[in-house]
BALOBA-1460 file (C-alpha; in Angstrom, 3 decimals):
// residues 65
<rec num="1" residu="x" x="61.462" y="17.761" z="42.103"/>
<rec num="2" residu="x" x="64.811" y="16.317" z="41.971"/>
<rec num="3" residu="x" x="67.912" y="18.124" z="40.481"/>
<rec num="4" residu="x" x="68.429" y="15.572" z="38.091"/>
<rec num="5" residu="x" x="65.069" y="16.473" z="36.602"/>
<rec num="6" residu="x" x="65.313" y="20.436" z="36.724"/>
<rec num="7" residu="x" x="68.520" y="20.024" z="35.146"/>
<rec num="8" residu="x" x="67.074" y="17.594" z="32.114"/>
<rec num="9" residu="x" x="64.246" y="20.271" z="31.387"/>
<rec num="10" residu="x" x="66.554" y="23.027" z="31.149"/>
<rec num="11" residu="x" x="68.774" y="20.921" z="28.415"/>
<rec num="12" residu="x" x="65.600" y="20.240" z="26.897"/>
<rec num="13" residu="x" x="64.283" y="23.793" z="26.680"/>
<rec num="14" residu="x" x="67.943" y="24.773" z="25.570"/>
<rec num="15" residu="x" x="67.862" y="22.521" z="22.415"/>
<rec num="16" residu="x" x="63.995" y="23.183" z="21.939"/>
<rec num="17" residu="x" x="65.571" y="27.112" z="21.461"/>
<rec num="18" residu="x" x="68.762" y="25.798" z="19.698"/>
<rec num="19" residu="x" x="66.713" y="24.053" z="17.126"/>
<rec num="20" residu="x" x="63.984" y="27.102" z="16.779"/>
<rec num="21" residu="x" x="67.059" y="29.744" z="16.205"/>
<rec num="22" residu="x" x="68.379" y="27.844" z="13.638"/>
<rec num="23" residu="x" x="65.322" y="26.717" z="11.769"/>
<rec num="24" residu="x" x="64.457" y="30.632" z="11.866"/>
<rec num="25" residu="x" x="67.526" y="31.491" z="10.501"/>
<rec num="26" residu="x" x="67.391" y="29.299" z="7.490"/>
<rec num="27" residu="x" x="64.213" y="30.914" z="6.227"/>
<rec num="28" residu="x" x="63.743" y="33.105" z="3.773"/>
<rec num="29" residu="x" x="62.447" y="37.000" z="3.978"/>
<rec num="30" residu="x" x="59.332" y="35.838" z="2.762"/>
<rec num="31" residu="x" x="58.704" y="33.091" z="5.748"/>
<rec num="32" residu="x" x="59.919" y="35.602" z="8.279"/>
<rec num="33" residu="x" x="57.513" y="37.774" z="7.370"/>
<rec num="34" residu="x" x="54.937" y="35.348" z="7.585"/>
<rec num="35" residu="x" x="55.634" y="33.989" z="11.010"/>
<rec num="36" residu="x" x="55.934" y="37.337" z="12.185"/>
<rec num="37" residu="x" x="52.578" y="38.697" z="10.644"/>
<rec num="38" residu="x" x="50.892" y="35.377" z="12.095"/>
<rec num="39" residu="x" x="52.375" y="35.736" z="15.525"/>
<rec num="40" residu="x" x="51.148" y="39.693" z="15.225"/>
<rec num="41" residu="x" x="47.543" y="38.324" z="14.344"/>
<rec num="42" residu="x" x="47.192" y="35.815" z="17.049"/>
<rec num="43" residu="x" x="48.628" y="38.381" z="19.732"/>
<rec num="44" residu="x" x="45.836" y="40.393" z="18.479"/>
<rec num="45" residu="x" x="43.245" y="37.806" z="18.594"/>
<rec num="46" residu="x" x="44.079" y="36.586" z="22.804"/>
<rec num="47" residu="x" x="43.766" y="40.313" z="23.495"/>
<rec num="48" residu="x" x="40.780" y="41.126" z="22.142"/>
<rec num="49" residu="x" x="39.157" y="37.683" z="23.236"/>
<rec num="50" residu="x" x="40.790" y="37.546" z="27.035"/>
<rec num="51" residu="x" x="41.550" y="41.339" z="28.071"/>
<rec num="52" residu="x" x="39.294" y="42.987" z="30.553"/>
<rec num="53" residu="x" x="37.420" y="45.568" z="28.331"/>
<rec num="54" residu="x" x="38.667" y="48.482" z="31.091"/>
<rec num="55" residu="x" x="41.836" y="46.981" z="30.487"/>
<rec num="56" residu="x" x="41.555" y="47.352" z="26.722"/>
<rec num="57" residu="x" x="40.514" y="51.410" z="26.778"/>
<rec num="58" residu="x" x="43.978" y="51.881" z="28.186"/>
<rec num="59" residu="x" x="45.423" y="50.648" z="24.903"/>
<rec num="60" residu="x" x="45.906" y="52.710" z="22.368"/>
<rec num="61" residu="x" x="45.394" y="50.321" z="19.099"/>
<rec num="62" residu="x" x="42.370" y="48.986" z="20.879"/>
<rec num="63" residu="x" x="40.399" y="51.971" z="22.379"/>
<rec num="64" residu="x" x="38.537" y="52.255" z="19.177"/>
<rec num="65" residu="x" x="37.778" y="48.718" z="18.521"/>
């Protein structure tokens, strides 16, 4: 890869972050909340779909599921 194109995907991923920081900070409490409880539930879906069950025993929320 050339330089020219590492440096065009940083300045991409920089105004990808730009534009999520400030679209995040114009929500309200309510959509916060929201985007944080679905980001909590799909966290909690990959782990209990992908981790190793061994793996899962060694976590505490999920030794019991």
């Amino acid at each position: 890869m050339s330089q020219k194109v590492k440096v065009s995907e940083v300045v991409v991923l920089a105004g990808l972050a730009a534009f999520a920081y400030w679209r995040y900070s114009k929500m309200t409490v309510h959509e916060k909340e929201k985007v944080y409880s679905d980001i909590k539930e799909i966290g909690e879906k990959v782990i209990k779909e992908l981790l190793p069950e061994g793996i899962k025993g060694l976590l505490p929320s999920f030794a019991k599921s």
